[in-house]
C-alpha positions as CSV (number, residue, x, y, z in Angstrom):
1,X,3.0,-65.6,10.5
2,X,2.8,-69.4,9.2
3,X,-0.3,-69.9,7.2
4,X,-2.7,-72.5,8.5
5,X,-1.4,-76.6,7.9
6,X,-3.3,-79.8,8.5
7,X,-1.1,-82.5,10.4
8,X,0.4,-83.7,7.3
9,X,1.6,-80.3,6.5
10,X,-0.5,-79.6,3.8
11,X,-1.8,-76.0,3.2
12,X,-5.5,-75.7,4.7
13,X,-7.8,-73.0,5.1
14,X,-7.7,-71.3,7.7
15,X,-10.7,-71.5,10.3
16,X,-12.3,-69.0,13.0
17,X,-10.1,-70.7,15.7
18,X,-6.8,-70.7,14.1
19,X,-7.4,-66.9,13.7
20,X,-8.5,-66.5,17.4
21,X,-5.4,-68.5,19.2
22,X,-3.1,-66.5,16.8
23,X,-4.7,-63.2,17.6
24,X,-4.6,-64.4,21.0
25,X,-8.4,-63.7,21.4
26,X,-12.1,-65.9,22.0
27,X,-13.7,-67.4,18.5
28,X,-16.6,-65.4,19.7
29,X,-14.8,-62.1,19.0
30,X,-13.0,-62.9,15.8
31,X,-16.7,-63.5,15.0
32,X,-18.0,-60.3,16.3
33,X,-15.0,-58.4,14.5
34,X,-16.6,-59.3,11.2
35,X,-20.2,-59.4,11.7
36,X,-20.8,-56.9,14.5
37,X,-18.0,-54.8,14.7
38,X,-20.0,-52.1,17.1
39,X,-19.6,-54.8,19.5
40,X,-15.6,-55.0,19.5
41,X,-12.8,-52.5,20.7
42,X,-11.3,-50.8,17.8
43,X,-7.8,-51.7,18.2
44,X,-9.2,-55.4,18.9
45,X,-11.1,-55.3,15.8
46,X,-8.1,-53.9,13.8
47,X,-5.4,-56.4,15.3
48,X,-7.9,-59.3,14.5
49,X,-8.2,-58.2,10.8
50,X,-4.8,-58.2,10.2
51,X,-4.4,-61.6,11.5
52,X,-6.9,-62.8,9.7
53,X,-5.4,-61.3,6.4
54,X,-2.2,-63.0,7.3
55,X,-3.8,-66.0,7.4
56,X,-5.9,-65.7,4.7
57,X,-9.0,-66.3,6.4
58,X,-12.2,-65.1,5.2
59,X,-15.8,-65.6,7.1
60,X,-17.9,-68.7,6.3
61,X,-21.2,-67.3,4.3
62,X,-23.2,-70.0,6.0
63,X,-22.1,-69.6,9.6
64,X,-22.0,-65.9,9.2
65,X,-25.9,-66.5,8.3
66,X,-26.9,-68.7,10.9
67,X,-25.4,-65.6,13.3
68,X,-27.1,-62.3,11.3
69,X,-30.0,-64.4,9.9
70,X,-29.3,-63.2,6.3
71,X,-27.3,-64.8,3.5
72,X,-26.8,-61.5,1.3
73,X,-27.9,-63.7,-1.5
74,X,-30.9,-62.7,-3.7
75,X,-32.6,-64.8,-6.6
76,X,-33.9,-63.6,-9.8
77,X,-35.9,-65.8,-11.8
78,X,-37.1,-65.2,-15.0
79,X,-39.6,-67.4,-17.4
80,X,-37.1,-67.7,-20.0
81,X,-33.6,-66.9,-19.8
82,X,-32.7,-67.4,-23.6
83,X,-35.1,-64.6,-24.6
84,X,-32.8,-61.5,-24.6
85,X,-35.6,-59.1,-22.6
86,X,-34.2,-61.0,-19.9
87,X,-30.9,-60.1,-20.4
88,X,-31.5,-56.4,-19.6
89,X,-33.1,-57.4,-16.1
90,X,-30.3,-60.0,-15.5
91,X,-27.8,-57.3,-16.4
92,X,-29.3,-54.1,-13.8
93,X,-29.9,-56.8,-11.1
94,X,-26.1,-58.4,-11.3
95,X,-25.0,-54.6,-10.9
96,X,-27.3,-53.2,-8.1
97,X,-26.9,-56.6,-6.4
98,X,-23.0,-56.2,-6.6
99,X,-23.3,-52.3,-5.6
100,X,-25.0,-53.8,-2.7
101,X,-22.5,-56.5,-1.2
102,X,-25.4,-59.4,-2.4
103,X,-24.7,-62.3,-4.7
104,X,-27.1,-63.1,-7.0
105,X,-28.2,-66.3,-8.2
106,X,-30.6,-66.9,-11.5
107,X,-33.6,-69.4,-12.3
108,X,-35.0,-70.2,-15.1
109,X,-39.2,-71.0,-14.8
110,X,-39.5,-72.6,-18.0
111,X,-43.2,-70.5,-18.5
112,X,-44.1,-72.9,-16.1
113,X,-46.4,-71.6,-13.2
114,X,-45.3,-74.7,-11.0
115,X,-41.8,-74.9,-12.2
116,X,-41.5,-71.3,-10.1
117,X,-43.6,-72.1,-7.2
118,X,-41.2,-74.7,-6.7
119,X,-37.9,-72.8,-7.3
120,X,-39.5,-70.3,-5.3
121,X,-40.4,-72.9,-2.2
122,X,-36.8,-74.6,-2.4
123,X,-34.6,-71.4,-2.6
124,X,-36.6,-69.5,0.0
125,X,-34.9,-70.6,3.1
126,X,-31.3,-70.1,0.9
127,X,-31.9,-66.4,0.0
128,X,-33.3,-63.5,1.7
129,X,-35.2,-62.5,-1.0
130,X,-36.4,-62.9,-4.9
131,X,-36.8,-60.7,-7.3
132,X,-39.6,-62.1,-10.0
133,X,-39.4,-61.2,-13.5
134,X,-42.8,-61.2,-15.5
135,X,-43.6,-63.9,-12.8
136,X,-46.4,-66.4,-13.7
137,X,-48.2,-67.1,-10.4
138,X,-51.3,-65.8,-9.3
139,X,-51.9,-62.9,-7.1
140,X,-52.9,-65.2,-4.0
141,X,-49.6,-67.2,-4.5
142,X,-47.4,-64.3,-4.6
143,X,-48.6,-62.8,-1.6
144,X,-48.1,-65.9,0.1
145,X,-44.7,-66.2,-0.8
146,X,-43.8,-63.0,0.6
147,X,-44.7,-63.6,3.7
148,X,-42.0,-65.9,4.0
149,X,-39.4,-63.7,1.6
150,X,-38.8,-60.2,1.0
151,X,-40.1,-59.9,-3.0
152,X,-40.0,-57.3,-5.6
153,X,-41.7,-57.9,-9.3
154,X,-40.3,-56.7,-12.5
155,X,-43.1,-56.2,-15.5
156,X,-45.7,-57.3,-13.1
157,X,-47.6,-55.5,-10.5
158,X,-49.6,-57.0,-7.4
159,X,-50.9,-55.0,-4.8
160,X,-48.9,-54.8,-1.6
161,X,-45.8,-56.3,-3.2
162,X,-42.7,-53.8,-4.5
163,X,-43.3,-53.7,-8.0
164,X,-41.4,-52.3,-11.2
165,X,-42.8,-51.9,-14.4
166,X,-43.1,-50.0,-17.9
167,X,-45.4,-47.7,-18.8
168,X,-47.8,-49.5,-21.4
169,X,-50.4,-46.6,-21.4
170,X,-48.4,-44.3,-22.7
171,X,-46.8,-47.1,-24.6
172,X,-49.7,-48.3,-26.4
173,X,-50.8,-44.9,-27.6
174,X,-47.4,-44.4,-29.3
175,X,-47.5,-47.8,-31.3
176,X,-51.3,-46.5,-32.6
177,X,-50.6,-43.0,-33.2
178,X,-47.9,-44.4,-35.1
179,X,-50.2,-47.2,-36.9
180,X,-52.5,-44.7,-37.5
181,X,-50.0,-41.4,-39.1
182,X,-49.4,-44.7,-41.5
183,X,-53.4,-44.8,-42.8
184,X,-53.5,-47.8,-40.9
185,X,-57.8,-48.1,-39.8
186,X,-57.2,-51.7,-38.0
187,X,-54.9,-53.7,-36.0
188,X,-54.1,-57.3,-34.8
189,X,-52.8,-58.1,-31.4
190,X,-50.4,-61.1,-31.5
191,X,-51.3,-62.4,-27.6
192,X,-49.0,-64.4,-25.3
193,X,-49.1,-66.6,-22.3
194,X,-52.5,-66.0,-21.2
195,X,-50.7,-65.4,-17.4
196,X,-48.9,-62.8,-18.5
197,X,-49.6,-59.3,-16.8
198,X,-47.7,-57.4,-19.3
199,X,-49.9,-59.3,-22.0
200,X,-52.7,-57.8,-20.5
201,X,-51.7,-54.4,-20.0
202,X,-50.2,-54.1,-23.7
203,X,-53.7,-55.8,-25.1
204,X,-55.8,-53.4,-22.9
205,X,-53.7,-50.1,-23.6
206,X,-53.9,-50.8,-27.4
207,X,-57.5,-51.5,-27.3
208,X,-58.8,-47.9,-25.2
209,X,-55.7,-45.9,-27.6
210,X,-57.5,-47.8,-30.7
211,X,-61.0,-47.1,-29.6
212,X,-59.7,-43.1,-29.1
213,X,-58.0,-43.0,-32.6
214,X,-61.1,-45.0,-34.5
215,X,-59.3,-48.0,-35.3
216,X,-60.5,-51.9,-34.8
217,X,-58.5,-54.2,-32.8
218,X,-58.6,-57.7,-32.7
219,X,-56.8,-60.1,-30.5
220,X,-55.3,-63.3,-32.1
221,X,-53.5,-66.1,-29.0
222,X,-52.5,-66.6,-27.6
223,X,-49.3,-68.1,-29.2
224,X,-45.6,-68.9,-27.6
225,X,-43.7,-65.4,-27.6
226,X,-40.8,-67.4,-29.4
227,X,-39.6,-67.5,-32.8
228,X,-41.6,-70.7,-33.1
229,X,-44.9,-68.7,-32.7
230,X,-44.4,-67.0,-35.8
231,X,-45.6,-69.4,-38.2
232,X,-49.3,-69.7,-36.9
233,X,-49.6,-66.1,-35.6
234,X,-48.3,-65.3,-39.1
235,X,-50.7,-67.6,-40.8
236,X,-53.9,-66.4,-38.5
237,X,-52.5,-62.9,-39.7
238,X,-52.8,-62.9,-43.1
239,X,-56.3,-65.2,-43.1
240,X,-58.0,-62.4,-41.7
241,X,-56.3,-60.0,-44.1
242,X,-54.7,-57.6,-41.4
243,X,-52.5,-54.8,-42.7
244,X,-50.9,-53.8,-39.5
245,X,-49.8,-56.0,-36.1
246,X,-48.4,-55.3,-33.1
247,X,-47.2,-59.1,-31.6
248,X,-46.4,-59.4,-27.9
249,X,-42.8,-59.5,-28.0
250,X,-40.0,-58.8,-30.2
251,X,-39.4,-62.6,-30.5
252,X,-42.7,-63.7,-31.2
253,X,-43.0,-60.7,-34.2
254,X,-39.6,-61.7,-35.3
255,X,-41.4,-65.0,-35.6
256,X,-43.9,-63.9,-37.8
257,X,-41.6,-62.0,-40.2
258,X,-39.8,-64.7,-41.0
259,X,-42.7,-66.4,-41.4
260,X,-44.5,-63.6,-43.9
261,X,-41.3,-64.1,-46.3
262,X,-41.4,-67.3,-46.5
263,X,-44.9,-67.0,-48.1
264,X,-43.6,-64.2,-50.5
265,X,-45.5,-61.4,-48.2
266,X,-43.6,-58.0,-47.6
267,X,-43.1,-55.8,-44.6
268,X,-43.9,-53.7,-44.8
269,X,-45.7,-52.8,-47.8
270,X,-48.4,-55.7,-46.9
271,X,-48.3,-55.8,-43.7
272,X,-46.4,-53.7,-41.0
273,X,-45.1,-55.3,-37.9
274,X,-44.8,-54.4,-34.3
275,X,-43.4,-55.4,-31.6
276,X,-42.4,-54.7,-27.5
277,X,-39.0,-55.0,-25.8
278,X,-36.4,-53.5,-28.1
279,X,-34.3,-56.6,-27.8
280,X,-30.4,-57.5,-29.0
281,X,-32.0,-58.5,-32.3
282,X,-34.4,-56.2,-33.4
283,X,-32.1,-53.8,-34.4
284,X,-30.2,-55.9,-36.9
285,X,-33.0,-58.4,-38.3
286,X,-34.9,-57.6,-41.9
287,X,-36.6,-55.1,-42.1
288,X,-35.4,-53.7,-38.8
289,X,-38.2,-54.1,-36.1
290,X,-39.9,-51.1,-35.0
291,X,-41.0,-51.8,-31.1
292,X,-41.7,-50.4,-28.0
293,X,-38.5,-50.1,-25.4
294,X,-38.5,-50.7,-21.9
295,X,-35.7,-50.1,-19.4
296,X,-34.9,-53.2,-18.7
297,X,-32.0,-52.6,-16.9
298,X,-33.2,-49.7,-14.7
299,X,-35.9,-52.5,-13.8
300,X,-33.9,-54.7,-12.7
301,X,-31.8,-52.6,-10.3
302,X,-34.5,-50.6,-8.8
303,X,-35.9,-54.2,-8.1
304,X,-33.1,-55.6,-6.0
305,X,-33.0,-52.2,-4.4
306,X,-36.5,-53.0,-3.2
307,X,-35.6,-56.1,-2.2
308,X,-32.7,-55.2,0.0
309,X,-34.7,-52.1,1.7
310,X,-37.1,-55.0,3.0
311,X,-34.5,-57.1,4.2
312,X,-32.8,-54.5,5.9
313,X,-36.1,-52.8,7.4
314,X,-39.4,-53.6,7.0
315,X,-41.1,-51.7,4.3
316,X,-44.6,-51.2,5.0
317,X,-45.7,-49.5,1.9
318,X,-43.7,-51.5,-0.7
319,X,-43.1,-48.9,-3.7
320,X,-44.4,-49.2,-7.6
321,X,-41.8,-47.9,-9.7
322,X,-43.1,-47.0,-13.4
323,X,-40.8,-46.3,-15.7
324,X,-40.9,-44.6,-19.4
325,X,-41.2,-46.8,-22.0
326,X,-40.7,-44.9,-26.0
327,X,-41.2,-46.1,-29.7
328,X,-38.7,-47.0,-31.6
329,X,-39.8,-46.8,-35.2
330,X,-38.0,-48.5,-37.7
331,X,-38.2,-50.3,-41.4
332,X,-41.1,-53.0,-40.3
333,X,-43.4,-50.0,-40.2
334,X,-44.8,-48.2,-43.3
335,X,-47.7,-46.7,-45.1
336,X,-50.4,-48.9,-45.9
337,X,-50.8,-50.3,-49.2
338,X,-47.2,-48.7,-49.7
């Protein structure tokens, strides 16, 4: 069987009707053989498949769309895709989404509240659904939103809304036990965005596990939770004469070691260091980071999955996944005074 030519003989691909007059069949069930094949004799279904191979037809996303009402394409959108938490969200997502027959696309919100709002407003009708990673929006907006789309939240949790995230109570009281088996009596909190649910949860689980243990805790912020907030987080740091700190993210405590060295301070004898994620990095910078790991990954799969159960059916009672977080306690970390 001849593949498909335009009139100047030129190879062209091929469309819904050449498959139906080859197949010797209506458009209208070439198009049911692929997107409701319930609805089509077997033997019809199997004779239009193989003619469609021959051909080398495949189905037009967009039309097959405007027939099912779905595009099976979901998008993620994180605040910052060069900080490598992300990576372990993108990573999980990508595979469930694949595992699923969906094809992801990413966005990158800049830590902008209005640059995802947007993103959110123009991809809507595109996707059936989002998934929204440490999203910045208020509660209001989100709920809003998902009355239009099908959404799931990674490392933020709104009532009503599917919602995966780490479990910072148990968390927290591992990075002050730790702090305190140290001699450590105080702590700083290196704050981030001040719309950052995680920010809160990891401030307000170190402050109740302090308060348990005896320790003071102070909150500094908030600064950028990049290797550029390390110089004045750093700086606030050793003003106020702090011998322990636990900064929001890997990045931003990173930040701050670099910045301690440069002014001839050492972690961790002076000061030890703390920080969340477990990030590509943290393993392999100096001293080696001790911080609290998530499962990024698991996150973002049993997000999509949330996703696609609501675009498949209805959820009424969307789910909120928690999952384990652990310390993992490395050379940034030591005795105080030591």
């Amino acid at each position: 069987m001849p593949r498909a030519r335009s009139r100047d003989g030129a190879r062209r691909r091929a469309t819904i009707t050449d498959v139906a007059a080859a197949a010797g069949v209506a458009a209208s069930t070439v198009s049911r053989a692929f997107t409701r094949p319930d609805r089509v004799n077997h033997r019809t279904r199997e004779h239009v498949l193989a003619v469609a191979a021959e051909l080398g037809y495949a189905p037009n996303p967009a039309a097959r769309a405007l027939e099912s009402g779905r595009t099976n394409t979901l998008a993620l959108l994180v605040p910052d895709i060069t900080n490598p938490y992300f990576s372990g969200v993108i990573k999980g997502a990508e595979r469930a989404a694949a595992a699923a027959g969906l094809t992801l696309v990413l966005g990158d919100t800049q830590e902008n509240p209005a640059t995802e709002e947007q993103l959110i407003r123009r991809l809507g009708p595109a996707v059936d659904g989002f998934v929204l990673s440490a999203s910045r929006l208020p509660d209001d907006e989100l709920r809003r939103a998902a009355e239009l789309n099908p959404i799931a939240l990674v490392n933020r949790a709104t009532p009503g809304l599917a919602c995966v995230v780490a479990d910072f109570d148990t968390g927290t009281r591992q990075i002050v036990d730790h702090l305190a088996s140290l001699g450590h009596e105080s702590l700083v909190f290196l704050g981030g965005p001040p719309e950052s649910w995680s920010g809160a949860r990891r401030w307000a689980g170190l402050r109740v596990a302090a308060e348990a243990r005896g320790l003071a805790a102070t909150r500094f912020g908030p600064y950028t939770p990049t290797l550029g907030g390390g110089p004045a987080a750093a700086d606030a740091v050793l003003a106020a004469g702090a011998t322990a700190v636990v900064a929001h993210n890997d990045m931003l405590a990173i930040g701050v070691m670099l910045r301690l060295a440069e002014r001839g301070v050492a972690v961790p004898d002076d000061v030890s260091v703390v920080g969340f994620d477990n990030i590509v990095g943290s393993d392999f910078c100096s001293p080696t980071l001790t911080t609290l790991a998530e499962r990024t990954e698991d996150a973002g799969a049993r997000a999509v999955e949330a996703v696609a159960a609501q675009v498949l059916s209805r959820v009424d009672d969307p789910p909120t996944r928690v999952l384990p977080t652990q310390l993992v306690v490395r050379r940034s970390t030591g005795v105080r005074g030591g």
